[in-house]
C-alpha positions as CSV (number, residue, x, y, z in Angstrom):
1,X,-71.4,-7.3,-42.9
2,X,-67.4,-7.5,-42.2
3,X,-68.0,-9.2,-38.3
4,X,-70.4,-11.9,-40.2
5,X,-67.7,-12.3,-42.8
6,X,-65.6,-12.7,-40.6
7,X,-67.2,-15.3,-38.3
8,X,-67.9,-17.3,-41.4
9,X,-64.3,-17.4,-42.7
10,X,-63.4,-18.1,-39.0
11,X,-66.3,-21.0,-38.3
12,X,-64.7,-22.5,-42.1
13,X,-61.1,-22.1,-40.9
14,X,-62.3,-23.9,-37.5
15,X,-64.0,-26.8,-39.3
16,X,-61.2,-27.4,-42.0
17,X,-58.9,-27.9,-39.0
18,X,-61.1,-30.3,-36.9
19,X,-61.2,-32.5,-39.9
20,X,-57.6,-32.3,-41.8
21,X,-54.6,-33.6,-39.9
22,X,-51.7,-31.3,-41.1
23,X,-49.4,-33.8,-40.1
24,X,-50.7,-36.3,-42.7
25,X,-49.2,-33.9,-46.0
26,X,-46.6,-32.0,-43.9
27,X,-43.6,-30.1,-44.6
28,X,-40.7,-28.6,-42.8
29,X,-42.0,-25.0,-41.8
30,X,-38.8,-22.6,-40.6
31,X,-40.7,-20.6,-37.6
32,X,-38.4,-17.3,-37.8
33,X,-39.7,-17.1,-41.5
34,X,-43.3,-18.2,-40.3
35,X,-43.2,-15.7,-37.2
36,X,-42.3,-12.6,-40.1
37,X,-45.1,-13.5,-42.1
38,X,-47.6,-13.2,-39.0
39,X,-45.8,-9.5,-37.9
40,X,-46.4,-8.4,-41.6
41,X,-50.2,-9.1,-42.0
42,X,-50.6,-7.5,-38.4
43,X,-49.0,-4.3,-39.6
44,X,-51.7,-2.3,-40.7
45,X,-54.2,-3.0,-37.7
46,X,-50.9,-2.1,-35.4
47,X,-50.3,1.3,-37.8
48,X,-53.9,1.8,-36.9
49,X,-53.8,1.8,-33.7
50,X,-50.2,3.1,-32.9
51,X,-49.0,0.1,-31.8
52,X,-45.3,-1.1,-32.1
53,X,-44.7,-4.6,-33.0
54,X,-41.4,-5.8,-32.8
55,X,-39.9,-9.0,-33.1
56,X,-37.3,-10.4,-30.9
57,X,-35.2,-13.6,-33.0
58,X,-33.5,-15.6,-29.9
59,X,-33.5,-19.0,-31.3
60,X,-35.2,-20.4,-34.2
61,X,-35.8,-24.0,-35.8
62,X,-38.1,-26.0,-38.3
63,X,-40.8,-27.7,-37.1
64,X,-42.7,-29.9,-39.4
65,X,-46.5,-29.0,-40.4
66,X,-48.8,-26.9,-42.0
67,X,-47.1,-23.6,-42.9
68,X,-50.2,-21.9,-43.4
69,X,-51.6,-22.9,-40.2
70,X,-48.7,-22.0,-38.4
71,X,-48.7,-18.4,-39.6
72,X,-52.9,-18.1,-39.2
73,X,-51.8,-19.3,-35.4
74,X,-49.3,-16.5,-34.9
75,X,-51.0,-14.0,-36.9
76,X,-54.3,-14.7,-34.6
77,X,-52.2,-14.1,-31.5
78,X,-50.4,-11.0,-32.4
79,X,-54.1,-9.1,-33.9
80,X,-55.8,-10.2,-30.3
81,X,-52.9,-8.6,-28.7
82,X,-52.8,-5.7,-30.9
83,X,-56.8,-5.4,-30.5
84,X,-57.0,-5.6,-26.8
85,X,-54.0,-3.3,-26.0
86,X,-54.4,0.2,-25.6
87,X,-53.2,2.8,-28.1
88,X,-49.4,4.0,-28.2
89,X,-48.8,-0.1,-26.4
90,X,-46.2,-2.1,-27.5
91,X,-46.9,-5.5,-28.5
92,X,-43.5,-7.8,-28.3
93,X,-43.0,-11.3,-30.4
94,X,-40.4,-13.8,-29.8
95,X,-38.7,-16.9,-30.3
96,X,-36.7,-19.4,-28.0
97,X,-35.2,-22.4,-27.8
98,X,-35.7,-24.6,-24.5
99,X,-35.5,-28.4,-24.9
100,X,-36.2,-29.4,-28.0
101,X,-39.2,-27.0,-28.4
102,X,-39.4,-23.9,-30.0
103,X,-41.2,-20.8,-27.8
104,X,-42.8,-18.5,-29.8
105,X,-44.0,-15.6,-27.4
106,X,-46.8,-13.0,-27.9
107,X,-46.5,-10.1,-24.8
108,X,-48.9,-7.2,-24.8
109,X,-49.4,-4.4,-22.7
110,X,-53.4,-5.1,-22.9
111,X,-56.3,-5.3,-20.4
112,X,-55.0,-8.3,-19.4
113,X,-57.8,-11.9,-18.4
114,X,-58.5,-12.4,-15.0
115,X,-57.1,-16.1,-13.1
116,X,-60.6,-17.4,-13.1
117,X,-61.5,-16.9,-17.1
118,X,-58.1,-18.1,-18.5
119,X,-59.1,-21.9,-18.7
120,X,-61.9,-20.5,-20.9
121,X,-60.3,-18.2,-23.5
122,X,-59.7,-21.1,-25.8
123,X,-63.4,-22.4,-25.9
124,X,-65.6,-21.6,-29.1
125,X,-67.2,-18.5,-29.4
126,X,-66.1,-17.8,-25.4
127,X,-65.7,-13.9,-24.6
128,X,-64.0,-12.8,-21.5
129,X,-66.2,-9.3,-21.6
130,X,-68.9,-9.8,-24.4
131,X,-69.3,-6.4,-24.3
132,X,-66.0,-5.1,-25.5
133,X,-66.8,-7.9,-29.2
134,X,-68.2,-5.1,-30.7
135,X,-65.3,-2.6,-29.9
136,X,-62.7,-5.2,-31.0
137,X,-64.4,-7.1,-34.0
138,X,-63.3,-10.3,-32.5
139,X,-65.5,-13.1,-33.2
140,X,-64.6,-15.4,-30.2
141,X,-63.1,-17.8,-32.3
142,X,-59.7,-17.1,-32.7
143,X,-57.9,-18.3,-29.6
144,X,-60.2,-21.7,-30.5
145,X,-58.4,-21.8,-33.8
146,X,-55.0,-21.4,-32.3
147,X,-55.2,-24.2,-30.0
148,X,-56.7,-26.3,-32.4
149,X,-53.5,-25.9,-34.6
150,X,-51.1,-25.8,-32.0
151,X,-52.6,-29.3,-30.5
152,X,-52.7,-30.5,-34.1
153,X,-48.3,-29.8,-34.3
154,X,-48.3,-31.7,-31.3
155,X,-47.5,-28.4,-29.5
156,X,-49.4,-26.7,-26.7
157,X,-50.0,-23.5,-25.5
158,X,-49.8,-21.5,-21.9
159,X,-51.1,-18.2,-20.9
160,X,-49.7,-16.1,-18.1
161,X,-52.1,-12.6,-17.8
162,X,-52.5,-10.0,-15.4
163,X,-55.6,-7.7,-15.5
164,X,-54.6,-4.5,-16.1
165,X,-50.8,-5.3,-16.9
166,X,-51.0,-7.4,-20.1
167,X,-51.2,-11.1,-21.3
168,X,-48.3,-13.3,-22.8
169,X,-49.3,-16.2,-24.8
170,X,-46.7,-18.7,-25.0
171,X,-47.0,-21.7,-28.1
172,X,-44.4,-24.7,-28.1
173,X,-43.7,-26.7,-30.8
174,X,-41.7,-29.6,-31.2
175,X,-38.5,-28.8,-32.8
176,X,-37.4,-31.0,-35.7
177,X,-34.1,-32.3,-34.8
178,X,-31.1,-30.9,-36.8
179,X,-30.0,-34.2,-38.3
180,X,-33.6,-35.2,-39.6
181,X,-34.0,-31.9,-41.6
182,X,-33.8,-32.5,-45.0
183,X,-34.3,-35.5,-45.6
């Protein structure tokens, strides 16, 4: 009953984004504050699985958007890393600044995506081991969801992944600039 909940809340999330531009009612969104709301709702499934979370602060901005969005984006990256990492792991989040983009990295120590599936991994309802959903309670939708609200920010994300070493999901955004904020 929770994994169908789940998929519905997620196919509803998924929809609500395909059709609403968040740029259209925007605001300014600071990401250090977004990024501590996303490590706070992972907590418990971390606690649960003796994972340490930590957050790394090297550079931080406003970007302009959907602060909700933003924060389901992170938080959606930080529970797949925390789900497909093994117990006692670390999971690392940061921020950087590189040319008028904000970085916001999501390192585990999981099972890591081979080469050859990493084009896929952002495709609906697309699995990289199907048999491992039941084991994680992933719905195959999240990493869908991310890009979809990353690419509607203008933003894009990269994925660099080892099998066996870990995966490190990196999201730009476009940085308001420091004389527009505000105004």
């Amino acid at each position: 009953a929770r994994r169908l909940s789940d998929l519905v809340k997620e196919i509803i999330d998924l929809s609500r984004l395909q059709s609403h531009d968040p740029l259209a009612d925007a605001f300014e969104v600071e990401v250090d504050e977004a990024v501590q709301v996303a490590v706070a709702q992972s907590q418990a499934s971390a606690e649960a699985r003796q994972i340490e979370v930590s957050y790394t602060n090297n550079g931080t901005g406003v970007v302009v958007g959907d602060r909700d969005q933003i924060i389901m984006a992170i938080h959606n990256l930080i529970e797949n890393a925390i789900n497909y990492s093994p117990e006692r792991t670390k999971v690392s989040v940061s921020t950087d600044l590189n040319d008028g983009l904000i970085e916001i990295k999501v390192t585990d120590q999981g099972i890591g995506i081979p080469e050859s599936e990493q084009e896929r991994i952002f495709e609906r309802f697309y699995r990289v081991d199907a048999a491992r959903s039941r084991e994680t309670g992933g719905t195959g939708l999240g990493l869908s969801i991310v890009k979809h609200v990353i690419s509607n920010h203008g933003g894009d994300i990269q994925v660099w992944s080892v099998p066996g070493t870990g995966s490190t999901f990196t999201v730009s955004l476009p940085l308001v600039p420091p004389q527009e904020e505000s105004q």
